[in-house]
C-alpha positions in Angstrom: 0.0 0.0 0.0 3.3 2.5 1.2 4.7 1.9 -2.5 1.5 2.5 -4.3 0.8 5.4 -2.3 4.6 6.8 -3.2 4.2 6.1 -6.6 0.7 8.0 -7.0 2.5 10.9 -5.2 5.3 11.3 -7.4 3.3 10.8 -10.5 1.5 13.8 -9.1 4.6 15.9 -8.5 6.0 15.0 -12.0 2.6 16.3 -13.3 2.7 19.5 -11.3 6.5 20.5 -12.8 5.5 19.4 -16.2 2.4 21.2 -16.8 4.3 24.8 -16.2 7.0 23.7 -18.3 4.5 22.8 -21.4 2.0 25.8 -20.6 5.1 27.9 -20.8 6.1 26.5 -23.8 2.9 27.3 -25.6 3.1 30.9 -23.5 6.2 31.7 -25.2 5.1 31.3 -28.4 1.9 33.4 -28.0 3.6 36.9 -28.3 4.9 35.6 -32.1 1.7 34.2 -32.8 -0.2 36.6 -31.8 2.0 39.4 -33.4 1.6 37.9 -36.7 -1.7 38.0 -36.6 -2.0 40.7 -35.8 0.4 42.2 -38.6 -1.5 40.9 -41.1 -4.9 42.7 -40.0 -2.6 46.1 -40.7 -1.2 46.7 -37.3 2.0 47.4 -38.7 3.5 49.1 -35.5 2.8 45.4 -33.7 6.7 45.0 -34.0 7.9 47.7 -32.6 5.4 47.2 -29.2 6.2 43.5 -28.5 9.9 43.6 -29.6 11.0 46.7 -27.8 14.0 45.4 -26.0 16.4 42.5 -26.8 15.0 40.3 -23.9 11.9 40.1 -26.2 13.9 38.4 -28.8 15.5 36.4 -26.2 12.2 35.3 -24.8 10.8 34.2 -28.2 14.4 31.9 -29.2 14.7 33.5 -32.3 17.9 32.5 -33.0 16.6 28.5 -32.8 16.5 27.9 -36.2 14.3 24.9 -35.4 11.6 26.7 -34.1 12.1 29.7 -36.7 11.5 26.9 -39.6 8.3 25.5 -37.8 6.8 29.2 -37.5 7.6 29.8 -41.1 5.2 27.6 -42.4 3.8 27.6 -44.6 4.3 29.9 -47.8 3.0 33.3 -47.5 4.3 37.0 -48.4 2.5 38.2 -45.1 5.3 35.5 -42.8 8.1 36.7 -44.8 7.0 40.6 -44.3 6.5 40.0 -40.6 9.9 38.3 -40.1 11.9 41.0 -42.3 10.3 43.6 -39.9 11.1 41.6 -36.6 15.1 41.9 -38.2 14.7 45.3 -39.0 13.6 46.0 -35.1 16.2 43.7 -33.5 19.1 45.8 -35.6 18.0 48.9 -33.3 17.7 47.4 -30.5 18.8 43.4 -30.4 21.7 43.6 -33.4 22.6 39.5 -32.6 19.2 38.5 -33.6 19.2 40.1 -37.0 21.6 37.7 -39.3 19.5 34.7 -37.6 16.2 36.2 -38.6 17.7 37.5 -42.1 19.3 33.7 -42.9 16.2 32.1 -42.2 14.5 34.4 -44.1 16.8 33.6 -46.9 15.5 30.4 -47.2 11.9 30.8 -46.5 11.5 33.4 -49.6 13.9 30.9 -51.3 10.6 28.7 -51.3 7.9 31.2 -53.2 5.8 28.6 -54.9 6.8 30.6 -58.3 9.9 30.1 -60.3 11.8 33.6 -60.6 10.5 35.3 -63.8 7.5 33.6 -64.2 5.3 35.9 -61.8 6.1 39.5 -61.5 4.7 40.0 -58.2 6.7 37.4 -56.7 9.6 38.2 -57.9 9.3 42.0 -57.1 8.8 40.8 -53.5 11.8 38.9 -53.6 14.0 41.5 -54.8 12.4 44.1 -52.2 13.5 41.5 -49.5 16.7 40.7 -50.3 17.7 44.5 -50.9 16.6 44.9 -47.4 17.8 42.4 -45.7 21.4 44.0 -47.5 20.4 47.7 -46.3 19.8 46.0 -42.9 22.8 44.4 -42.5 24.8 47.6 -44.1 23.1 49.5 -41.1 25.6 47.8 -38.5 28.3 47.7 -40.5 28.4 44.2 -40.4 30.8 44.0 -43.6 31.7 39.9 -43.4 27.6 39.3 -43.2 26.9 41.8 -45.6 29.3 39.9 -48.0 27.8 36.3 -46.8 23.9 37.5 -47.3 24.8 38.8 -50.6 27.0 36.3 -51.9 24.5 33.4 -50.9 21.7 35.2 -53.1 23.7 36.4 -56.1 24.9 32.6 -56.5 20.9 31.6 -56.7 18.6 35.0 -58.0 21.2 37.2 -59.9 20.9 35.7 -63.5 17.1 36.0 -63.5 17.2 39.4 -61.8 19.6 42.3 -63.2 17.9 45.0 -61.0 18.5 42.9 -58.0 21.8 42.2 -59.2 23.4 45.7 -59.5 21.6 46.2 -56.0 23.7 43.2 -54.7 26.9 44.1 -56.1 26.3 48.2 -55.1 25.6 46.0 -51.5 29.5 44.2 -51.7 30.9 47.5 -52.4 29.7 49.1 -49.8 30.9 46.3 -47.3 33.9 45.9 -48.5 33.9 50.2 -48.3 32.9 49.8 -44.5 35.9 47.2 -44.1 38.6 49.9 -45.0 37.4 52.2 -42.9 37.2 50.1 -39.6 40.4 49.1 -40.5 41.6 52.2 -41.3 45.4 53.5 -39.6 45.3 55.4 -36.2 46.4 58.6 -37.8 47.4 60.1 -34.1 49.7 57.4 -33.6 53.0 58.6 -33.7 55.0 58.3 -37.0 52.4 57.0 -38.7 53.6 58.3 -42.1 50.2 60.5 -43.3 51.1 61.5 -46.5 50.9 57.8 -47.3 47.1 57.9 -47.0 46.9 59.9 -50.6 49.4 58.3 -52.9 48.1 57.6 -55.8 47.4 54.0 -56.7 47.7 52.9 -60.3 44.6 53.5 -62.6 41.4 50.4 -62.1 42.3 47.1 -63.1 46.1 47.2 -62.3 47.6 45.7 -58.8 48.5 48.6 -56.2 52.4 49.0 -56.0 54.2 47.0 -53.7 54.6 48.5 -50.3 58.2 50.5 -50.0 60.2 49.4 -46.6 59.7 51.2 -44.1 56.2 51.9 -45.0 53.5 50.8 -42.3 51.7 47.5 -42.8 48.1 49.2 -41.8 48.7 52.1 -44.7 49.4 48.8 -47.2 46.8 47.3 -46.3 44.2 50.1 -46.4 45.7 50.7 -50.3 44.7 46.8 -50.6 41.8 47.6 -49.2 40.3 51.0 -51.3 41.8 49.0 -54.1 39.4 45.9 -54.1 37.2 48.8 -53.3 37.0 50.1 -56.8 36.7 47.3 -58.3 33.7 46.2 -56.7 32.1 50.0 -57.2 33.6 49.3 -60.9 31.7 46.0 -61.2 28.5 48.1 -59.6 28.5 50.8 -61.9 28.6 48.9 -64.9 25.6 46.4 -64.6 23.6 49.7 -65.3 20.2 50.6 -63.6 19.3 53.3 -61.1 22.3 51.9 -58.9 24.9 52.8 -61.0 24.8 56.6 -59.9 25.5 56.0 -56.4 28.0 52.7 -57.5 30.0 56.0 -59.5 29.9 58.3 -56.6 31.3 55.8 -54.2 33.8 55.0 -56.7 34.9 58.4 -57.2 35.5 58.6 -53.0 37.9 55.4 -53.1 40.0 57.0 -56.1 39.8 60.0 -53.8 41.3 58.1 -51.1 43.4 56.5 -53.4 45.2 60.2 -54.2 43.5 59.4 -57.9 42.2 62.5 -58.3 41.3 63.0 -61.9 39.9 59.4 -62.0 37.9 60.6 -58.9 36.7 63.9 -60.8 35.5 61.8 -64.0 33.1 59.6 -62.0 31.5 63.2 -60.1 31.1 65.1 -64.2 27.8 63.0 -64.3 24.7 63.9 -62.4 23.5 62.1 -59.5 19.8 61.7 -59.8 17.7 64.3 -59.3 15.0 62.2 -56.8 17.5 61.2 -54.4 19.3 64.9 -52.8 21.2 62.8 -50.1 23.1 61.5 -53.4 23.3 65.0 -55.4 24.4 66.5 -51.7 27.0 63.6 -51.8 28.3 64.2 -55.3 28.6 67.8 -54.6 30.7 67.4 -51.3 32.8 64.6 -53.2 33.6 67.3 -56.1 34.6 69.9 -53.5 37.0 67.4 -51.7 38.7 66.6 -55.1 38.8 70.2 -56.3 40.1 71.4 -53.0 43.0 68.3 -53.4 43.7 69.6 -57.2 43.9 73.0 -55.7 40.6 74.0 -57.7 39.5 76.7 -55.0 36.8 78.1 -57.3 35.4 75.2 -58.4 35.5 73.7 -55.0 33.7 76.6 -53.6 31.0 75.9 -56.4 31.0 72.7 -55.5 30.6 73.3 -51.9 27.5 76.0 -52.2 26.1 73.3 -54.3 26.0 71.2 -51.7 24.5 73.7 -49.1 21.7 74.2 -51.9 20.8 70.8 -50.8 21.2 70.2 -47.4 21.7 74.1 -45.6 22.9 72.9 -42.4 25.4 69.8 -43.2 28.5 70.3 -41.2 31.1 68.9 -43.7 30.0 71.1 -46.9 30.3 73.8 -44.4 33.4 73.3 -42.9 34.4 72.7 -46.5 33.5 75.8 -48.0 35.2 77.8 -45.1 38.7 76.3 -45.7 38.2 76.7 -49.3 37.5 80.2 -49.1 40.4 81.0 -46.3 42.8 79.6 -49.1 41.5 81.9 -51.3 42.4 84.8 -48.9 38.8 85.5 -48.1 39.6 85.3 -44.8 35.9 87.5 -43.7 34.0 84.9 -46.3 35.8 82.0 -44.4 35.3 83.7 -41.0 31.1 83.8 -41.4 30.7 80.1 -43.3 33.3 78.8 -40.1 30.9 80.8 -37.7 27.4 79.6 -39.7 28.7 76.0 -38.8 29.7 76.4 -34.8 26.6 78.8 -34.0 24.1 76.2 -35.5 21.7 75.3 -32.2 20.2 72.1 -33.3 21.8 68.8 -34.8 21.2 69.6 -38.4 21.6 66.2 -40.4 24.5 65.6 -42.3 24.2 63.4 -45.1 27.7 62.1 -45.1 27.0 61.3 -41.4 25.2 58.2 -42.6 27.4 57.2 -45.7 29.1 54.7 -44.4 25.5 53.0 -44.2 24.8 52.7 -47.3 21.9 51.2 -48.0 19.9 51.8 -44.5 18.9 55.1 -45.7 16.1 53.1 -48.1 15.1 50.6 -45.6 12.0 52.1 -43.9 10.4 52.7 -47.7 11.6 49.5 -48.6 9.4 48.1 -45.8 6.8 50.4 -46.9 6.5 49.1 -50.2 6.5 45.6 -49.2 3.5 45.7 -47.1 1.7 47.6 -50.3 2.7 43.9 -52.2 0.9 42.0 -49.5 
C-alpha cells in the first residue's frame, strides 16, 4: 500500500512541474503568434510594441532555427514581411538577432511557390526582400555578413534578376567600403607616415604597387583595401540601372582616397539623380573634396554651395567651404561660413553622417512598399 501510495504521489509531482513547463512553452510562443496575426490585420507598428528590448527576442528563441522553420510555415508574403520587420527591429535594438532572422528568411523566400521570372509580383517581393535584408545588415556595418547575405543570393537570384543584381553588387561595395574604414590607420599614432594615406594607386584594373620598406603594414593594407574597393564600385556601376549613380559616386570617393584624383573627378562630371538629394548633396561634397586636393578653390567653392543648396545645415560642406575660401584669402568669407557652422543650435543632419551605411537610408520605404505587395 506505502509503494502504491509513493508512486501516485510522485506521478502527481512530475505532473505538477510538467504542466508549467509545457504551458510555458505554448506561452512563449503566443507573443509571435499573436503578433503575426496581428500584422497581417494592418497593425504594422505590432513589432515595434512586442519587440521593444532585446530580452523580447531572447524570450521568443529567435535565434533556434528549429523553431524559426516550424513558424515559417507555410508559404505566404505576409510571414516573410512580418519576419523581415522583426530583423529590421532587432538591428535597433537586439543587433545578434538580425543575421539569424535574415538567414532564415533567406530560405523561407527561397521557397515562393513561383519560379523567378514567371510571376512578376513574386519576384518584385523577392528582390524588395533581399535589398533589405542587405540595407539592414549595411546599417551595423556588419561587412563579413553583408558579403555572406549577398554572396548566398547572387549565386541563386542574380541571372534571372539584373535589377537585384546591380543592387547586390552596389551592397559588396559598400561592405567591402565599410571594411577599410574600420580598419583604417590610427592617424594620431605617432609616425604613422600621413602622406601615405593619398598616394596615388595605379589606374582600375592594375595591382596597387608594392609597399616600399619602411612603409607601415596598416597604410598597405588600407591601399589593398580602397583598391578591391574600386573594383567592386567598378563591377557596380557597370551592370547599369538606377544603382549605377550611387556605384559611381562611391567609386569616385575610393579613387579620392586612393590620391586618384582626376579618375575621382571623372566619376563626379555626371549627375547624380535628381529624386534622391542625399546623393546630389554627396556628389557635390565629393567634387569639392577633389577640387580642394587639385587645388581647384573656385570650383571647389561651387561645388561646396552646391552642396549647401541641398542640405543648408550639413556640417562637412560647411566646414568645406570655409577652408576653401580662407585659401582663397577670403579670410571674412571663411570667418562667417566657419561661424554659420559652430553657432548652428540644433543637430542639423549631415548626409555624409550616414554614408558609411549605405543602403539603410532606403530601408524604412523599402518596408513600406512591401506591405503595399501583400
Amino acid at each position: 500500500m506505502s509503494r502504491t501510495l509513493v508512486a501516485v504521489l510522485l506521478s502527481a509531482v512530475a505532473a505538477a512541474v510538467a504542466w508549467p513547463t509545457a504551458a510555458q512553452g505554448r506561452r512563449s510562443s503566443a507573443p509571435l503568434e499573436a503578433a503575426l496575426t496581428a500584422y497581417a490585420g494592418g497593425d504594422h507598428a505590432v513589432v515595434g510594441r512586442v519587440f521593444a528590448r532585446s530580452l523580447d527576442f531572447q524570450a521568443q528563441r529567435l535565434t533556434d532555427r528549429r523553431r524559426l522553420d516550424r513558424f515559417l510555415n507555410p508559404w505566404q508574403r505576409t510571414r516573410a514581411a512580418f519576419l523581415l520587420e522583426l530583423a529590421n527591429q532587432s538591428s535597433h535594438v537586439a543587433p545578434a538577432y538580425s543575421l539569424p532572422l535574415l538567414a532564415a528568411g533567406r530560405a523561407y523566400v527561397a521557397r515562393r511557390p513561383d519560379p523567378p521570372g514567371t510571376a512578376p509580383l513574386e519576384d518584385a517581393f523577392e528582390r524588395l526582400w533581399h535589398q533589405t535584408a542587405s540595407g539592414i545588415l549595411q546599417r551595423r556595418q556588419l561587412a563579413a555578413s553583408v558579403e555572406e547575405y549577398v554572396g548566398a543570393v547572387l549565386e541563386t537570384r542574380a541571372a534571372s534578376d539584373p535589377l537585384l543584381r546591380a543592387r547586390l553588387l552596389l551592397g559588396l561595395g559598400i561592405a567591402q567600403e565599410q571594411r577599410c574604414w574600420l580598419d583604417r590607420p590610427v592617424l594620431v599614432r605617432a609616425g604613422t607616415p600621413v602622406q601615405e594615406l593619398n598616394r596615388s594607386s595605379q589606374p582600375s584594373g592594375r595591382r596597387v604597387p608594392e609597399r616600399r620598406p619602411g612603409t607601415k603594414p596598416d597604410v598597405s593594407r588600407r591601399l589593398d583595401c580602397l583598391a578591391a574597393a574600386t573594383e567592386r564600385f567598378a563591377a557596380a556601376a557597370a551592370s547599369g540601372g538606377e544603382t549605377a549613380a550611387e556605384a559611381r559616386i562611391r567609386l569616385a570617393w575610393s579613387y579620392f582616397q586612393l590620391g586618384s584624383l582626376p579618375e575621382a573627378m571623372q566619376m563626379l562630371e555626371a549627375p547624380a539623380p535628381e529624386g534622391d538629394p542625399e546623393l546630389r548633396y554627396l556628389s557635390a561634397l565629393f567634387r569639392g573634396r577633389v577640387a580642394q586636393a587639385m587645388r581647384q578653390e573656385g570650383d571647389a567653392e561651387r561645388a561646396y554651395r552646391e552642396a549647401l543648396a541641398i542640405s543648408p545645415r550639413a556640417q562637412a560642406a560647411g566646414i568645406g567651404l570655409a577652408l576653401t575660401l580662407f585659401a582663397m584669402d577670403r579670410r571674412d568669407e571663411a570667418n562667417a561660413a566657419a561661424a554659420s557652422v559652430r553657432t548652428r543650435q540644433d543637430e542639423a543632419p549631415d548626409p555624409w553622417w550616414t554614408y558609411l551605411a549605405g543602403d539603410s537610408r532606403f530601408v524604412d520605404h523599402w518596408i513600406r512598399q512591401l506591405r503595399g505587395l501583400l
